[in-house]
C-alpha positions in Angstrom: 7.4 -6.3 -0.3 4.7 -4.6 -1.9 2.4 -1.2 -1.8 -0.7 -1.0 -2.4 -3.3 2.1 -2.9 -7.1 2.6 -3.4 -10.0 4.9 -3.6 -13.3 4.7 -3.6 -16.9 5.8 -3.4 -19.8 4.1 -1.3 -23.1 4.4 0.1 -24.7 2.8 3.3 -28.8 3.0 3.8 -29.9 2.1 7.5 -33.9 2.1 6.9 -35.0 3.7 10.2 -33.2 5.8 13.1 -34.0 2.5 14.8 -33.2 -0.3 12.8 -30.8 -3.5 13.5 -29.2 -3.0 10.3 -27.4 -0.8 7.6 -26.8 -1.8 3.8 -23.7 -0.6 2.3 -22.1 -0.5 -1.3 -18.9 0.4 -2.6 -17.2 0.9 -6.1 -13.4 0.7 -5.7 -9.9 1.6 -7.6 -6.8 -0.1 -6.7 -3.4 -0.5 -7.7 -0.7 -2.6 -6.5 3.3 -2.9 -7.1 5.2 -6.4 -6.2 7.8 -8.7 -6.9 5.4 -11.6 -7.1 3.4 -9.9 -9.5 3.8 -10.7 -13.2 4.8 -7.2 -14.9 5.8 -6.4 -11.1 2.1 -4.4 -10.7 -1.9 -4.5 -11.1 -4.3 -2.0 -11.6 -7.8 -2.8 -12.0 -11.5 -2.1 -9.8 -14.2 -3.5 -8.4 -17.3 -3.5 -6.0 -18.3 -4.7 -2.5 -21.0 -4.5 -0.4 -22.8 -6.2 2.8 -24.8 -5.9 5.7 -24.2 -5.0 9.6 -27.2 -6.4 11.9 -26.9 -5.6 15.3 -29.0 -7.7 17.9 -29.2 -5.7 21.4 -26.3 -3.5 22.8 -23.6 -6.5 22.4 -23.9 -8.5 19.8 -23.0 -7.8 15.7 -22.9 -9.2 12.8 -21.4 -8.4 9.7 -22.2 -9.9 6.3 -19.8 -9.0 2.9 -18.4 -9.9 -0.5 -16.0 -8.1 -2.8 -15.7 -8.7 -6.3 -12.2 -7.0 -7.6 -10.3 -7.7 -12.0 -7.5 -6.5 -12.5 -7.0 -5.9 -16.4 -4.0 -4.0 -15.7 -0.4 -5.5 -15.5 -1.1 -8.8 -13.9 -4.3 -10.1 -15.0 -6.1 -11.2 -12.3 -9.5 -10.9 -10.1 -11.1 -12.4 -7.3 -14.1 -12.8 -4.9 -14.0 -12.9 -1.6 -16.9 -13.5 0.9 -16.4 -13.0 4.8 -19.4 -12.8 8.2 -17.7 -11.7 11.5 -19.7 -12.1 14.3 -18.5 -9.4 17.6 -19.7 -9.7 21.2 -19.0 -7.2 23.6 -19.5 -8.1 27.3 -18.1 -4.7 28.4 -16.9 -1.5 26.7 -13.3 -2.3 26.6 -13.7 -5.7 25.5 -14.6 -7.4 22.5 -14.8 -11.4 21.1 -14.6 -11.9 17.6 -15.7 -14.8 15.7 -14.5 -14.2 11.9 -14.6 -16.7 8.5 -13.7 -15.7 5.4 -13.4 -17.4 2.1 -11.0 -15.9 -0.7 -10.1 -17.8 -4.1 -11.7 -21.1 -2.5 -9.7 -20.9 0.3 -11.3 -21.1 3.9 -10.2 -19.2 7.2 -11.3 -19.0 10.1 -10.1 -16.5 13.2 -11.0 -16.2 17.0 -9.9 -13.2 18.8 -10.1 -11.5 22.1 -9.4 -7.6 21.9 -8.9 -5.5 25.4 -9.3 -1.6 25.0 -7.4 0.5 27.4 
């Protein structure tokens, strides 16, 4: 088990009322209790940031990485990088084509979501 808490502050910038896209930015605090942990906890911060790009009514795409240390307790940090791709044929369906890649480790998800 383990329980885990943050808070943050960000900004998005979306350049037009029209635009495809919006920029966002975020600075991060985040603590964390667990067995696994060394010291049974982590503490630490960090930043992330990305892009959504929306190309006509359906389709989106969103770009991101996330930088997080962890000086705290158990010393750690990571990076993680991740693009999800959505299509959505009809308001109460979605298809979702995700990849992420966290401490060089790859995967890759495929989902089918039905709103009701």
């Amino acid at each position: 088990n383990s329980f885990k808490g943050n808070a943050g502050f960000g900004y998005s910038y979306k350049p037009g009322h029209t635009s495809p896209y919006i920029l966002f930015v975020m600075a991060e605090l985040e603590a964390e209790t667990s067995g696994y942990l060394e010291d049974n906890y982590r503490a630490g911060g960090g930043v992330s940031g990305g892009m959504f790009i929306d190309f006509g009514e359906n389709w989106r795409l969103q770009l991101g990485a996330e930088y997080k240390r962890f000086p705290l307790g158990h010393d750690s940090e990571y990076i993680r990088y991740d693009s999800k791709l959505r299509y959505s044929p009809h308001k109460d369906v979605d298809l979702r084509l995700e990849y992420q890649r966290f401490d060089r480790k790859d995967q890759g998800l495929f989902s089918v979501n039905i709103y009701f």
